[in-house]
C-alpha positions in Angstrom: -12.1 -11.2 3.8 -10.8 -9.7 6.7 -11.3 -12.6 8.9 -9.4 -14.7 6.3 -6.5 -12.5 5.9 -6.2 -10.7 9.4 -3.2 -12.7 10.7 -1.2 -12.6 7.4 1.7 -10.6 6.9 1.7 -7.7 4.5 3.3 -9.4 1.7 0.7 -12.6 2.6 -2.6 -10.3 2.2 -0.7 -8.3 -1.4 -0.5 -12.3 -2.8 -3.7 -13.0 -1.4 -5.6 -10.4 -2.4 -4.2 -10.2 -6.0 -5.1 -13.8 -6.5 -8.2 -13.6 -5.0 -9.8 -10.5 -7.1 -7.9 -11.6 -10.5 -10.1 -15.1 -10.1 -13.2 -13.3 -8.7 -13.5 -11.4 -12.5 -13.9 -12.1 -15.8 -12.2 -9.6 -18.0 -14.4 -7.2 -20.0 -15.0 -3.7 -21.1 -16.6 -0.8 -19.5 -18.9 -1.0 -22.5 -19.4 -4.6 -22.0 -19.4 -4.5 -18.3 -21.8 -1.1 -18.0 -22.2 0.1 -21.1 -20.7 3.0 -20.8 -17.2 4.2 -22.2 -15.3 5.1 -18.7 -16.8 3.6 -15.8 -14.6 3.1 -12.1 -16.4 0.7 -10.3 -15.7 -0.3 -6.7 -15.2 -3.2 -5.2 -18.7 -4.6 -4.4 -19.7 -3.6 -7.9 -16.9 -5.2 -9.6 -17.8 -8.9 -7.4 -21.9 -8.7 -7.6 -21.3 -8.0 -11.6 -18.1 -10.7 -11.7 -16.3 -8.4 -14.6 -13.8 -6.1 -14.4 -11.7 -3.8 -16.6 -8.0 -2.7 -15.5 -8.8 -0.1 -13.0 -11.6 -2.0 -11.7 -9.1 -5.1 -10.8 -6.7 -2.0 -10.0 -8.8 -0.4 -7.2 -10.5 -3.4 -5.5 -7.1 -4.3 -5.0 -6.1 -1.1 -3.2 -9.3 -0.6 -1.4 -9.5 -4.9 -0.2 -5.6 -4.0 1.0 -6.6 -0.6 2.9 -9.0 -2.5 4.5 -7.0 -4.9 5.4 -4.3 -2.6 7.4 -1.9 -2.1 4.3 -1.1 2.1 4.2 -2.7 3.5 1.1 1.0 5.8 1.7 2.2 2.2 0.3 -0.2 1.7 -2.7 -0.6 4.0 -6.0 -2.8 3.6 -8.4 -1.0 4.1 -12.0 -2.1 4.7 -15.3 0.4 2.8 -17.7 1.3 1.4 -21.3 1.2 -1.5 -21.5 3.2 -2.8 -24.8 0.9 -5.8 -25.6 -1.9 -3.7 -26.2 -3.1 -0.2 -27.4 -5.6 0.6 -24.8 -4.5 3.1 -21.8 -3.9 0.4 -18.4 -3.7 0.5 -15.1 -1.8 -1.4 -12.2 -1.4 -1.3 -8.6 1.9 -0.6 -7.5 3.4 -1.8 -3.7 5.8 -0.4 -1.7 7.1 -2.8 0.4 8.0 -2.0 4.4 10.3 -4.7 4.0 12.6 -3.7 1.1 11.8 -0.1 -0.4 10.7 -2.0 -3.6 7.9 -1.1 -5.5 5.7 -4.0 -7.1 3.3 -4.7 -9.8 0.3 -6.0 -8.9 -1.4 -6.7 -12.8 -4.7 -8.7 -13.9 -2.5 -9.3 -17.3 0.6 -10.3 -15.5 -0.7 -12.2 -12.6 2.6 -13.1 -10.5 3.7 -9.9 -8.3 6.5 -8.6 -10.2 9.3 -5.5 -9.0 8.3 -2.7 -11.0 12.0 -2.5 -12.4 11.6 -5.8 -13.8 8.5 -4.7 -15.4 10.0 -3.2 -18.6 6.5 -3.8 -20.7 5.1 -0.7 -19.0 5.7 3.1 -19.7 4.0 4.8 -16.3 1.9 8.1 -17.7 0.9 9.0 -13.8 0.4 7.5 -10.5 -2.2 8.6 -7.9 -3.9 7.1 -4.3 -5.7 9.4 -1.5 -3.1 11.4 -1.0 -1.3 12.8 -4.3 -0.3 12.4 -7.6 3.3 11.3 -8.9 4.8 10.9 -12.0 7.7 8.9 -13.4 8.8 5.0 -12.9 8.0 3.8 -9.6 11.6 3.8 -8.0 11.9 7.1 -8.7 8.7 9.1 -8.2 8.2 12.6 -8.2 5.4 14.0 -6.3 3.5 16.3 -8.4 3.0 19.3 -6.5 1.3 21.3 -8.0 -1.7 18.6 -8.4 -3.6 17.0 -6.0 -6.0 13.8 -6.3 -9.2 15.9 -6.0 -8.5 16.9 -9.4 -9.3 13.4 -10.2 -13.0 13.4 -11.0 -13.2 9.8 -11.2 -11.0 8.8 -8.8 -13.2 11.3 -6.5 -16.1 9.6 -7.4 -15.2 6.1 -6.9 -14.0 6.9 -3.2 -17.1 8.7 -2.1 -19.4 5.7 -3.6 -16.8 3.1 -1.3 -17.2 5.1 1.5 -21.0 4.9 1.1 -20.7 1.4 0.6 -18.7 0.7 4.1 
């Protein structure tokens, strides 16, 4: 991948990427997928198996983009509502260099969307490798008081990528 996108521009490698792992996975459960009721996979997992729940599409997203020279300062991970559907979700959200905006990068809503226009989503947290934040996008507060270590999961899944690279 990094061949392929290595002489795009930022906003070039969000579109490609997006694209590229919403068509590399079918949509399932974690039950379905590893039958089991939480599972984070990473991003080799989530291709050699070909399904993915939300935070699997979520995370190959932000790790394919950290790979590919996008900051992870610029990416967060976040937990969301989604009003189609009863099940907790989660999205990638962008901060772009070239405009301050923050946008949605969804394996429900596939075109890249500014998180403002994204009024189908109530954000519950947001999190990447270096803190957690709460509230819409636009106006995040950095929680303070928590740190992503506390995220078990999210803990796990980067020590087994690092392994994997």
């Amino acid at each position: 991948m990094k061949s392929i996108a290595s002489s795009k521009t930022a906003w070039q490698k969000i579109s490609y990427v997006n694209q590229w792992v919403n068509n590399s996975a079918k949509q399932g459960t974690d039950y379905s997928i590893w039958g089991q009721e939480d599972y984070w996979a990473t991003p080799y997992e989530t291709i050699a198996k070909g399904a993915a729940d939300c935070e699997d599409y979520a995370m190959t997203k932000y790790f394919l983009l950290v790979d590919l020279g996008i900051p992870k300062e610029r990416l967060y991970l976040s937990h969301v509502s989604y009003i189609d559907q009863e099940a907790p979700h989660m999205v990638l959200i962008y901060q772009s260099i070239e405009d301050n905006g923050f946008y949605v990068l969804d394996n429900i809503v596939e075109k890249i969307t500014a998180s403002n226009l994204r009024t189908d989503l109530t954000y519950k947290y947001s999190f990447n490798e270096i803190g957690i934040w709460i509230g819409r996008p636009i106006n995040f507060i950095r929680n303070e008081k928590s740190t992503p270590h506390q995220l078990l999961r999210w803990q796990d899944t980067l020590n087994k990528w690092k392994l994997e690279n």
